[in-house]
CHARMM internal coordinates of N, CA and C (Angstrom, degrees):
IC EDIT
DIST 1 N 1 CA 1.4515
DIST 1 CA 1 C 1.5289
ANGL 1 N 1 CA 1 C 108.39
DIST 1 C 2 N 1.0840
ANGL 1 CA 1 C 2 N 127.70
DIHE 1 N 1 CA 1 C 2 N 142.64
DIST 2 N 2 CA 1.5720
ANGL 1 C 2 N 2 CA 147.15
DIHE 1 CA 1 C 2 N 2 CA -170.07
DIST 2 CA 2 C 1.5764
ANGL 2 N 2 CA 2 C 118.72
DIHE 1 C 2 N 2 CA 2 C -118.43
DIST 2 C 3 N 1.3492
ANGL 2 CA 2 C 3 N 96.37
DIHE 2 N 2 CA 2 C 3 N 98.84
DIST 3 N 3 CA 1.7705
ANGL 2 C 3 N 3 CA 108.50
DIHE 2 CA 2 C 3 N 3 CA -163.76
DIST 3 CA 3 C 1.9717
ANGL 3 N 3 CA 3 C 90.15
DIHE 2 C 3 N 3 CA 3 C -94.85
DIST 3 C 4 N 1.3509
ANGL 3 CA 3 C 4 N 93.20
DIHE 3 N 3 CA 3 C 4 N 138.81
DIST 4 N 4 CA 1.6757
ANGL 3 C 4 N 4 CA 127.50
DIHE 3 CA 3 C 4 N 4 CA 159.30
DIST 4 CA 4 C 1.5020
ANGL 4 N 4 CA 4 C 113.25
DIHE 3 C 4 N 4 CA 4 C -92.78
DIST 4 C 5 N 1.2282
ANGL 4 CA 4 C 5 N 117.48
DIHE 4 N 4 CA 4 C 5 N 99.75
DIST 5 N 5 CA 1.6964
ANGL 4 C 5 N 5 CA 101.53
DIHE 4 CA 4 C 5 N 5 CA 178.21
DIST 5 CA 5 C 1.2057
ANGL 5 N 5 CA 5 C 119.72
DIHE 4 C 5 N 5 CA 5 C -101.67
DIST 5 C 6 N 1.4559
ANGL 5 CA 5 C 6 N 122.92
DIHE 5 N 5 CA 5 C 6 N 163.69
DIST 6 N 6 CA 1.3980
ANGL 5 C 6 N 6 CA 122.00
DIHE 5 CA 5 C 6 N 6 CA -140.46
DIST 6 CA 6 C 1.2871
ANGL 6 N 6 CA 6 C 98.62
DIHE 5 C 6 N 6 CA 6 C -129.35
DIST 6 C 7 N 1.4196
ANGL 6 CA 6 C 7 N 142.90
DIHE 6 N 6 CA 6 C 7 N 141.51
DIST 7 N 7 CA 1.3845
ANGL 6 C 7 N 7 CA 134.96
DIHE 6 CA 6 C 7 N 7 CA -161.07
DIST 7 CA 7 C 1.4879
ANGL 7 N 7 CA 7 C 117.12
DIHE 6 C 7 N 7 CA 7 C -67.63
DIST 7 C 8 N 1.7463
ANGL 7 CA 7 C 8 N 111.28
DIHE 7 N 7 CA 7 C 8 N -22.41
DIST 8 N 8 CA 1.7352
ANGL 7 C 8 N 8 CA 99.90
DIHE 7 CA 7 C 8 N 8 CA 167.23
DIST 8 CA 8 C 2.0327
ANGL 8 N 8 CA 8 C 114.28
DIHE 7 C 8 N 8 CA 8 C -70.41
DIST 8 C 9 N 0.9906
ANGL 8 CA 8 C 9 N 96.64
DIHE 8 N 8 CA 8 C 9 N -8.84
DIST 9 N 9 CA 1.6535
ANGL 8 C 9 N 9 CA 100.74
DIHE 8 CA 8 C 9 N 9 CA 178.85
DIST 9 CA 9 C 1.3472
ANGL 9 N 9 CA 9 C 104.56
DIHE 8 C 9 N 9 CA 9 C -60.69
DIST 9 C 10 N 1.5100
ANGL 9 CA 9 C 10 N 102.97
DIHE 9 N 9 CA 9 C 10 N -69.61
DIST 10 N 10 CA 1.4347
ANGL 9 C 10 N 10 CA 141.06
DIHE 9 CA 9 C 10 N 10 CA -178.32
DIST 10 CA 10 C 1.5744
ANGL 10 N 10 CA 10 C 108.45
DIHE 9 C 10 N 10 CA 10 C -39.86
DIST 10 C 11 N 1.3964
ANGL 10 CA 10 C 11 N 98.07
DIHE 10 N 10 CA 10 C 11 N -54.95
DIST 11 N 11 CA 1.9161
ANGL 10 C 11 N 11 CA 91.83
DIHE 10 CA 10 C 11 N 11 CA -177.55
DIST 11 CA 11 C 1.5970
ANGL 11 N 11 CA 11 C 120.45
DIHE 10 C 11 N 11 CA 11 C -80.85
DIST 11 C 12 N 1.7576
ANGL 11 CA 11 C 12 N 110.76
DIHE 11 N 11 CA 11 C 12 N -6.57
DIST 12 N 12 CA 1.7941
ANGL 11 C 12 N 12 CA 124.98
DIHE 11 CA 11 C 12 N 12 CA 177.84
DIST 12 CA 12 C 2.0253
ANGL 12 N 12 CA 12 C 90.10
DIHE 11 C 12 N 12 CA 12 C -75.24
DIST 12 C 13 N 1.2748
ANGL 12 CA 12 C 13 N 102.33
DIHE 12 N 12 CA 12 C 13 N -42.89
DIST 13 N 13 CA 1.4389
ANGL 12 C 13 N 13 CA 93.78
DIHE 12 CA 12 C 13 N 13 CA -169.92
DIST 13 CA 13 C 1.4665
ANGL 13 N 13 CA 13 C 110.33
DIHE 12 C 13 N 13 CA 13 C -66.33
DIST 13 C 14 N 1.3642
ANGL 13 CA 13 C 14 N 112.12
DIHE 13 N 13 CA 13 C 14 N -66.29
DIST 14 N 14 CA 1.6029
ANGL 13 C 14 N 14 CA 110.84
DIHE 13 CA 13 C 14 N 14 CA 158.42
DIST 14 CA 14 C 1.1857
ANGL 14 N 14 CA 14 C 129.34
DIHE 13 C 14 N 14 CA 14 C -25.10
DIST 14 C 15 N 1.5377
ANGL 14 CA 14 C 15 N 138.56
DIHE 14 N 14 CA 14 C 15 N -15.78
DIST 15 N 15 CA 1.1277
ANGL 14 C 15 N 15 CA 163.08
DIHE 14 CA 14 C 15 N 15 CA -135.69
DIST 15 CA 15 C 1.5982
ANGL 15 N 15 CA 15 C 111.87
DIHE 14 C 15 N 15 CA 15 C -128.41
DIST 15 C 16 N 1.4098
ANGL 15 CA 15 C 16 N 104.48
DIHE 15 N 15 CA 15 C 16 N -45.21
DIST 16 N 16 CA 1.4295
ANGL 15 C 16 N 16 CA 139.50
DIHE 15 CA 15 C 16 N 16 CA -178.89
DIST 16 CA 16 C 1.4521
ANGL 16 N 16 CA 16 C 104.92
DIHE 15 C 16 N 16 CA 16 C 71.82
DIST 16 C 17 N 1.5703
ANGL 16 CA 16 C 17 N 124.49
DIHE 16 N 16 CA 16 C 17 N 21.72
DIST 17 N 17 CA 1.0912
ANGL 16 C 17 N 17 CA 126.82
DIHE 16 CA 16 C 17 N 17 CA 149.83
DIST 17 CA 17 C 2.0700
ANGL 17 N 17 CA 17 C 107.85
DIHE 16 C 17 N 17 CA 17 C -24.86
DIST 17 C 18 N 1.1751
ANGL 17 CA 17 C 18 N 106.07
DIHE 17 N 17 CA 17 C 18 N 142.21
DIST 18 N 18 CA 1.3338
ANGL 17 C 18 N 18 CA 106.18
DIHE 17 CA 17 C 18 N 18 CA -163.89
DIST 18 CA 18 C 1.2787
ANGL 18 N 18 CA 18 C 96.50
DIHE 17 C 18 N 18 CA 18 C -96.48
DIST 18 C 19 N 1.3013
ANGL 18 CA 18 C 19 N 151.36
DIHE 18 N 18 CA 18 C 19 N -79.07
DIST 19 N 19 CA 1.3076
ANGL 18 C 19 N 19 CA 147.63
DIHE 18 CA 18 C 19 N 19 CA -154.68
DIST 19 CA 19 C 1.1616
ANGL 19 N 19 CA 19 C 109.41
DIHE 18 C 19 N 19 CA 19 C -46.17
DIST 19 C 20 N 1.8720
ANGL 19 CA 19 C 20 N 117.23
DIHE 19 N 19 CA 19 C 20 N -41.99
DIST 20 N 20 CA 1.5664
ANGL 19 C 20 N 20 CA 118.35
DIHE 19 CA 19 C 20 N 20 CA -177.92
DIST 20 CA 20 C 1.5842
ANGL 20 N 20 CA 20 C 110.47
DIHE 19 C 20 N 20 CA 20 C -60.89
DIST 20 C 21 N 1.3781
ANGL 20 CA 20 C 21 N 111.20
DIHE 20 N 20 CA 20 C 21 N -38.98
DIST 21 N 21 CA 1.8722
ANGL 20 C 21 N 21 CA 126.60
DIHE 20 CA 20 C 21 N 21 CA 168.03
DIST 21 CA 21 C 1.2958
ANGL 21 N 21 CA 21 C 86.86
DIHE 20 C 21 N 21 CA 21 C -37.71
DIST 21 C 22 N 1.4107
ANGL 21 CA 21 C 22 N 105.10
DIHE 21 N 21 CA 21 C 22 N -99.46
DIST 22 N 22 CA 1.5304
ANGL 21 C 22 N 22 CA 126.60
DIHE 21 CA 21 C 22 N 22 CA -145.55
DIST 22 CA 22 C 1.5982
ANGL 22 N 22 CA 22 C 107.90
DIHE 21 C 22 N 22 CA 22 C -43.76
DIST 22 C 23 N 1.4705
ANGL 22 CA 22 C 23 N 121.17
DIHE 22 N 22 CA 22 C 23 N -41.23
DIST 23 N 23 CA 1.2988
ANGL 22 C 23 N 23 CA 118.64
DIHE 22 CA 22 C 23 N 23 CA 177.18
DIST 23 CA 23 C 1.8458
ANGL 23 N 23 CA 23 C 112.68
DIHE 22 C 23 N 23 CA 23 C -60.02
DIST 23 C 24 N 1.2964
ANGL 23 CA 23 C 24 N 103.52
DIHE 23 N 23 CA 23 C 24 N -40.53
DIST 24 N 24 CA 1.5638
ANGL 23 C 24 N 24 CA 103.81
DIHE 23 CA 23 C 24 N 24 CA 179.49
DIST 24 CA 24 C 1.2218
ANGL 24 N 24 CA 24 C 122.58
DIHE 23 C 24 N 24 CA 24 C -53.99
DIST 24 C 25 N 1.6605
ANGL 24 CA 24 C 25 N 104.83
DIHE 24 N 24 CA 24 C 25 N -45.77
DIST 25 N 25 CA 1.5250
ANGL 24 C 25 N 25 CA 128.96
DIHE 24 CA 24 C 25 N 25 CA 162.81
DIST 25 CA 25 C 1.8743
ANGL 25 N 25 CA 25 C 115.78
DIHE 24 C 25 N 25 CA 25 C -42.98
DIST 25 C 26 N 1.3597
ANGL 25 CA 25 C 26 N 110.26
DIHE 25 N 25 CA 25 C 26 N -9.24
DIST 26 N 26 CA 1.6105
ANGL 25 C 26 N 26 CA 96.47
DIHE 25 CA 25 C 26 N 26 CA -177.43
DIST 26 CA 26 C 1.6533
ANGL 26 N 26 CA 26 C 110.14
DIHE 25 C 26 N 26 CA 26 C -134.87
DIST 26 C 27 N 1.8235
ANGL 26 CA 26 C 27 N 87.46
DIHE 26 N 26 CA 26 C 27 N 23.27
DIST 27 N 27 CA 1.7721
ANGL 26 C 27 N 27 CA 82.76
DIHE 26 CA 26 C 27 N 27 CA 172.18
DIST 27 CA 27 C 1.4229
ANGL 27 N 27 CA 27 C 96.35
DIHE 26 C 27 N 27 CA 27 C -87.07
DIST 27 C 28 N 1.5448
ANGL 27 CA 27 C 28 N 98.99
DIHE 27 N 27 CA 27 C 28 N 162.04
DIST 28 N 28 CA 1.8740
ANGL 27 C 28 N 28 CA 111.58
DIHE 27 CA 27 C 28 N 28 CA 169.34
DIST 28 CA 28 C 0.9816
ANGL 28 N 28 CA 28 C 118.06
DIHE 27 C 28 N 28 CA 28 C -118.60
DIST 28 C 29 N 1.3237
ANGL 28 CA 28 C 29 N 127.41
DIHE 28 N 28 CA 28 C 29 N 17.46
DIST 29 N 29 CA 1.6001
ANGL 28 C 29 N 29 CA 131.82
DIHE 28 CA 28 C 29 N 29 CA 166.18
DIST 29 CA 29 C 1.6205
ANGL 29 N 29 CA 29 C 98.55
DIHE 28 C 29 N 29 CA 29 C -140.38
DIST 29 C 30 N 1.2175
ANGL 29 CA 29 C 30 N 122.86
DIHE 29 N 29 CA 29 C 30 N 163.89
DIST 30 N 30 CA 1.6290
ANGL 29 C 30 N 30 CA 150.68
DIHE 29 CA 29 C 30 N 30 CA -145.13
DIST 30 CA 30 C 1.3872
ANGL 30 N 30 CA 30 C 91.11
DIHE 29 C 30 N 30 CA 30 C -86.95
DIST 30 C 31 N 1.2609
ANGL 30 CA 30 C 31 N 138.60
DIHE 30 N 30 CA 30 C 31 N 104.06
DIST 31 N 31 CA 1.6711
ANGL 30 C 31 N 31 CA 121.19
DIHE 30 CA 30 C 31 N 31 CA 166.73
DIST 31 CA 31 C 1.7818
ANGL 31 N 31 CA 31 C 103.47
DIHE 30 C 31 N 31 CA 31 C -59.99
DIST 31 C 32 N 1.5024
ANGL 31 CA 31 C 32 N 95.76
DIHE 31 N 31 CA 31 C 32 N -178.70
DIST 32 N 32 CA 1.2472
ANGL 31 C 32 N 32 CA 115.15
DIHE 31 CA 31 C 32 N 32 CA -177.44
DIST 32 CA 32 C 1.7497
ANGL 32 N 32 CA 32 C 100.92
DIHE 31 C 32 N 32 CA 32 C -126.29
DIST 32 C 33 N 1.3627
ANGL 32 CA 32 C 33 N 87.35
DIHE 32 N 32 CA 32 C 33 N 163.05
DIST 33 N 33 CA 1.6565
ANGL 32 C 33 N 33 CA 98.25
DIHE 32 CA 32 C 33 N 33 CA 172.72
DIST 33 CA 33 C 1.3281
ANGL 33 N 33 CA 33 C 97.75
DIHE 32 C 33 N 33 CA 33 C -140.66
DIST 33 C 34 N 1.2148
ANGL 33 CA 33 C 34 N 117.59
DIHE 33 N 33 CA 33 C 34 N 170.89
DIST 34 N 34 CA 1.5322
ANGL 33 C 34 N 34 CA 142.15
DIHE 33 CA 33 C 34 N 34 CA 170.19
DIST 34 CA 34 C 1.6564
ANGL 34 N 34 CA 34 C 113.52
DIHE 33 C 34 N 34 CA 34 C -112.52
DIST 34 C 35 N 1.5169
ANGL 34 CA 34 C 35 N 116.89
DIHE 34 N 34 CA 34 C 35 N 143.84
DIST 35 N 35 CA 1.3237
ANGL 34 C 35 N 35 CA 117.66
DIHE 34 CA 34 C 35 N 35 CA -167.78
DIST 35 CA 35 C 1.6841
ANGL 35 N 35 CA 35 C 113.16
DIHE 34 C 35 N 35 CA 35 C -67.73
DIST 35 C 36 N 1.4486
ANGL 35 CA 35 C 36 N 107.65
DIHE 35 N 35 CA 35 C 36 N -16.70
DIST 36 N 36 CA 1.4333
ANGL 35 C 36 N 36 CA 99.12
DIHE 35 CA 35 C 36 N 36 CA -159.82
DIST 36 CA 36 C 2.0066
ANGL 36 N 36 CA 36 C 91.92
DIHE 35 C 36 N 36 CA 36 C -89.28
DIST 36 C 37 N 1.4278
ANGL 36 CA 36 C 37 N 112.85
DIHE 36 N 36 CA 36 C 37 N -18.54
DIST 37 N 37 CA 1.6982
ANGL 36 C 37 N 37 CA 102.76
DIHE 36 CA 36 C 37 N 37 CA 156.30
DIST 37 CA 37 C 1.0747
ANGL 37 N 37 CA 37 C 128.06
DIHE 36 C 37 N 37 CA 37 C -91.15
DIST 37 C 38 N 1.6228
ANGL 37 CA 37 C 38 N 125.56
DIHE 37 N 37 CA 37 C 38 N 21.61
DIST 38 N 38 CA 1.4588
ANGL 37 C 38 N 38 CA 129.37
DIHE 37 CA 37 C 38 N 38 CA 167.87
DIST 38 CA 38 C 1.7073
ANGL 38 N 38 CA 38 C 89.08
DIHE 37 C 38 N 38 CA 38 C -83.55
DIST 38 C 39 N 1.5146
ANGL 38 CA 38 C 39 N 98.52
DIHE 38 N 38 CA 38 C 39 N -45.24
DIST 39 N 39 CA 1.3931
ANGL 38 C 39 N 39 CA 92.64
DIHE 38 CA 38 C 39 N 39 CA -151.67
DIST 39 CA 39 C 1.6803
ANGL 39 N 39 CA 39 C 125.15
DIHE 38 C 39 N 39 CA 39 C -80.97
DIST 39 C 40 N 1.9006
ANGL 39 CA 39 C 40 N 98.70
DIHE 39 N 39 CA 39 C 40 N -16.75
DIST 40 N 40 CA 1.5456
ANGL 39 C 40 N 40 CA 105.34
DIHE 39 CA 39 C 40 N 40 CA 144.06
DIST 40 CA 40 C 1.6446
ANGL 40 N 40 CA 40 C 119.59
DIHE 39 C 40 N 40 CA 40 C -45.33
DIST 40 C 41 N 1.5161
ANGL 40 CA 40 C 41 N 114.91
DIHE 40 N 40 CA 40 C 41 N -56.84
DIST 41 N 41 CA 0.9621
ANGL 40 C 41 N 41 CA 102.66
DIHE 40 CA 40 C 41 N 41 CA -152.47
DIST 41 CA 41 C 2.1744
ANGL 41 N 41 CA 41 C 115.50
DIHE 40 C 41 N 41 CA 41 C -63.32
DIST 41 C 42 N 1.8943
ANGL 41 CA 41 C 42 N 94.46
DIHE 41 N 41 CA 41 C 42 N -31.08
DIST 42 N 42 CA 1.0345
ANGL 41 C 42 N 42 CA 103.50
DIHE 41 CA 41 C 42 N 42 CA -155.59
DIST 42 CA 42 C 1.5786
ANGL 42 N 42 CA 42 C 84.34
DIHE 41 C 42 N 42 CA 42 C -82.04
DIST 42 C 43 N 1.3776
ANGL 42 CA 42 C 43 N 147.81
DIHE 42 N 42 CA 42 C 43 N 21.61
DIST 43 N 43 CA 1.5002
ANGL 42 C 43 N 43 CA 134.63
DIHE 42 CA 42 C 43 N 43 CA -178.18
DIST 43 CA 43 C 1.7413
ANGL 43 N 43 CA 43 C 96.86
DIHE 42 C 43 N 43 CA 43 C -127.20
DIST 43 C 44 N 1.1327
ANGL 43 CA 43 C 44 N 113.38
DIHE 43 N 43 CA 43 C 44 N 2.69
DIST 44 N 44 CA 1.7320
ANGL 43 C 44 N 44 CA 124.56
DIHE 43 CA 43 C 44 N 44 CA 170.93
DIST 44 CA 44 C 1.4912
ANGL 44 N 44 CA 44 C 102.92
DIHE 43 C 44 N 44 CA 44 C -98.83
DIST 44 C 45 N 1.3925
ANGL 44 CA 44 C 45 N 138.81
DIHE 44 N 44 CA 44 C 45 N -8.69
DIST 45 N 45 CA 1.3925
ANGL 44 C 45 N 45 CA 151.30
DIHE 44 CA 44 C 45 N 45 CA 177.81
DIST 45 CA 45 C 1.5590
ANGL 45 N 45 CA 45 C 97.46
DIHE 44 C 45 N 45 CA 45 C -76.71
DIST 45 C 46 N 2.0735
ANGL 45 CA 45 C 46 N 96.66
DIHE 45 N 45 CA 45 C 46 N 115.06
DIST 46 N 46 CA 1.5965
ANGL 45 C 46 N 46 CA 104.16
DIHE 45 CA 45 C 46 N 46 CA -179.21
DIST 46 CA 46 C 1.7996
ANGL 46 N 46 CA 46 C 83.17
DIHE 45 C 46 N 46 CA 46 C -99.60
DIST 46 C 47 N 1.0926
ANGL 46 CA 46 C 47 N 148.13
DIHE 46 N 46 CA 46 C 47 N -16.72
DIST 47 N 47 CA 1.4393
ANGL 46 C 47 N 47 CA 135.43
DIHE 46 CA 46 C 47 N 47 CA -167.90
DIST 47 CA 47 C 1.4446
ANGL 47 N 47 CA 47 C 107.31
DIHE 46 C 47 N 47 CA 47 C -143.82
DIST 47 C 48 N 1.4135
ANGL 47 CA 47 C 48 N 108.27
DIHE 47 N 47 CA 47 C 48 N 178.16
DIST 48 N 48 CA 1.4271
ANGL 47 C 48 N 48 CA 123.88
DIHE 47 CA 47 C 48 N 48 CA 171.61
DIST 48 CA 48 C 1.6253
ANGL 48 N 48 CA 48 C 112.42
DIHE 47 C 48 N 48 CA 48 C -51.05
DIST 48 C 49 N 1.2563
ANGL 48 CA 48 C 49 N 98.00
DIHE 48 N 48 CA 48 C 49 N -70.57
DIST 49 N 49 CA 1.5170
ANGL 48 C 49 N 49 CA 106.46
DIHE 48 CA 48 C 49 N 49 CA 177.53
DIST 49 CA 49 C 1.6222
ANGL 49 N 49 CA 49 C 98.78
DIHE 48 C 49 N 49 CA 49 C -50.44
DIST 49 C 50 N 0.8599
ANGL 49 CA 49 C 50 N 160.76
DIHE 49 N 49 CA 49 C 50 N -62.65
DIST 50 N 50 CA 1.3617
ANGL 49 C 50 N 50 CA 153.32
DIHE 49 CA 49 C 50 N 50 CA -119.63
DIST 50 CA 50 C 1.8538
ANGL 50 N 50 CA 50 C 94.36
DIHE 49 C 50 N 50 CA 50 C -91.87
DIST 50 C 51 N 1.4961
ANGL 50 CA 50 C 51 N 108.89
DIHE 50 N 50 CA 50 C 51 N -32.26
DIST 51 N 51 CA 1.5342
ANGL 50 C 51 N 51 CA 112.56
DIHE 50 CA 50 C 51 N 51 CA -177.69
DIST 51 CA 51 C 2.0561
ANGL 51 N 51 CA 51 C 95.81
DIHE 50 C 51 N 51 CA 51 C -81.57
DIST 51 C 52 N 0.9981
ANGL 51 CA 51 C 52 N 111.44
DIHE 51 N 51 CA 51 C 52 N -36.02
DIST 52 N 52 CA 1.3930
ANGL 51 C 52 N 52 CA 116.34
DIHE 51 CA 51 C 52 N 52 CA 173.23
DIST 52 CA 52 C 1.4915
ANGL 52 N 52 CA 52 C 119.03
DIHE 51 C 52 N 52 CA 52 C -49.40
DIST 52 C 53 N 1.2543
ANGL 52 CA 52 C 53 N 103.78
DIHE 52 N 52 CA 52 C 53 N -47.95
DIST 53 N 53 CA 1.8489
ANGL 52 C 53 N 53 CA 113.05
DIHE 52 CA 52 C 53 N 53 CA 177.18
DIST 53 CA 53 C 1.4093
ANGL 53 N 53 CA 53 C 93.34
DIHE 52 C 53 N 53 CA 53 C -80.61
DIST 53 C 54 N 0.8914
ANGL 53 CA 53 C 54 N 146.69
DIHE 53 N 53 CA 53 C 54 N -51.80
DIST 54 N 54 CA 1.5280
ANGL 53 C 54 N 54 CA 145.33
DIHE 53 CA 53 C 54 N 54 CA -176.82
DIST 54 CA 54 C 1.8076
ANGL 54 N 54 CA 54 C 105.35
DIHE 53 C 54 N 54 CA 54 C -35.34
DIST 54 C 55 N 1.7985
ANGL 54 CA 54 C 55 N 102.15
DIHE 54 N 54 CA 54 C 55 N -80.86
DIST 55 N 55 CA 1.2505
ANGL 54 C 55 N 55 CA 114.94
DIHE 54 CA 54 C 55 N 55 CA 167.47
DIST 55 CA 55 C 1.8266
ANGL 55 N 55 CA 55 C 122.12
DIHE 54 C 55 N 55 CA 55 C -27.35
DIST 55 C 56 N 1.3845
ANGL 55 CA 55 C 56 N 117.41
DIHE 55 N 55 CA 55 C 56 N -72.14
DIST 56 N 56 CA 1.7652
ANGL 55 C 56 N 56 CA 125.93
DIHE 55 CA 55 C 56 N 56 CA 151.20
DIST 56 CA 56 C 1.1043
ANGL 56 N 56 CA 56 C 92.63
DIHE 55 C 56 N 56 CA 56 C -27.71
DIST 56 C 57 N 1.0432
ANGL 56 CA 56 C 57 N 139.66
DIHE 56 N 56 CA 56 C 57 N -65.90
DIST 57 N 57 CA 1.9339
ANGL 56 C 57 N 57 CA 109.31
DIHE 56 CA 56 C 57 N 57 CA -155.54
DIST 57 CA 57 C 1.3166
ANGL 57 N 57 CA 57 C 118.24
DIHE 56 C 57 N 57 CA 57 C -96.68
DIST 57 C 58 N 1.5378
ANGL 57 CA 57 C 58 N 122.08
DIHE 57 N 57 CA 57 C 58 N -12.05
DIST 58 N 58 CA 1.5810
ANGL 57 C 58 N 58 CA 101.48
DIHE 57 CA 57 C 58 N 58 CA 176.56
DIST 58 CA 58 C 2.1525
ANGL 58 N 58 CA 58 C 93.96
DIHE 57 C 58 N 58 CA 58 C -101.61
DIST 58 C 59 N 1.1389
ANGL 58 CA 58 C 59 N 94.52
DIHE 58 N 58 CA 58 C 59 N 5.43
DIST 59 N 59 CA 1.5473
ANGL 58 C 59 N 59 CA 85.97
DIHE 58 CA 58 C 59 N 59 CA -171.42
DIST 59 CA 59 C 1.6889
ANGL 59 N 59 CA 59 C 111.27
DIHE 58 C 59 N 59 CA 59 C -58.09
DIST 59 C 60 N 1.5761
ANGL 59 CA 59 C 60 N 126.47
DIHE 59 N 59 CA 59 C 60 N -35.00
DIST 60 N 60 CA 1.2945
ANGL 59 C 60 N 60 CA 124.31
DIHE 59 CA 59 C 60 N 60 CA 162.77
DIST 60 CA 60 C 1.2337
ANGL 60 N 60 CA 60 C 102.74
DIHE 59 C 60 N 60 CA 60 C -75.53
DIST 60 C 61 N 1.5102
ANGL 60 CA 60 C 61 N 165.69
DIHE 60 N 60 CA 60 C 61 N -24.37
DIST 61 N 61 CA 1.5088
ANGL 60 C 61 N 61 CA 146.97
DIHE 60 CA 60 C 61 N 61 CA 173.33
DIST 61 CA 61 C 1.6870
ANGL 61 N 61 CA 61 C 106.36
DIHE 60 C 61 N 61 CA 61 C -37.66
DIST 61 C 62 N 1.1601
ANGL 61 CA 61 C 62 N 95.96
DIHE 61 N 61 CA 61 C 62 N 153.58
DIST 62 N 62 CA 1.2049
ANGL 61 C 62 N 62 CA 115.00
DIHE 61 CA 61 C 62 N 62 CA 151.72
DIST 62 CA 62 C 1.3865
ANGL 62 N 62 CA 62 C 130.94
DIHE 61 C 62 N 62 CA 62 C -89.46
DIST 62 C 63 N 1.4102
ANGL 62 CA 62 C 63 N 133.92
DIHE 62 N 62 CA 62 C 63 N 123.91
DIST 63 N 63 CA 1.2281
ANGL 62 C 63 N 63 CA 114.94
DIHE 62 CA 62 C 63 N 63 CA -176.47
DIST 63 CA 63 C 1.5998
ANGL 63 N 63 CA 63 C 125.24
DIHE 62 C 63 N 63 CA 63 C -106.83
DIST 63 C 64 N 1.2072
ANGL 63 CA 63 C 64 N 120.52
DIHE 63 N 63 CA 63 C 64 N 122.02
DIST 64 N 64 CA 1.6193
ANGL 63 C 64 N 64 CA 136.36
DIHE 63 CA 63 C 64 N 64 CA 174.34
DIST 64 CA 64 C 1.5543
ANGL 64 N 64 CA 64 C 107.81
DIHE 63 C 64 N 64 CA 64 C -65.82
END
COOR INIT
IC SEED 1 N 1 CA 1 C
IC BUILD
């Protein structure tokens, strides 16, 4: 199955909300993202680091 993730996913993981973790943790194929939730995520970035954790996590996505 081939998951699209959606930027509230994206920001629970960033978050380290646990269920959003642990669920990410048991896909077996690469999700995907879309550019217009890279670009939420990277315009919700109050610091360097915050664009840094951003970058780390969609850097394995696939992008649609």
């Amino acid at each position: 199955m081939k998951y699209l993730l959606d930027t509230d996913i994206l920001i629970d993981v960033l978050r380290g909300y646990l269920p959003a973790v642990e669920w990410m943790a048991t896909l077996t194929e690469t999700p995907a993202v879309v550019s217009v939730c890279v670009m939420e995520l990277i315009q919700g970035c109050r610091s360097k680091a915050d664009l840094k954790a951003v970058e780390q996590l969609i850097a394995p996505l696939r992008r649609e």
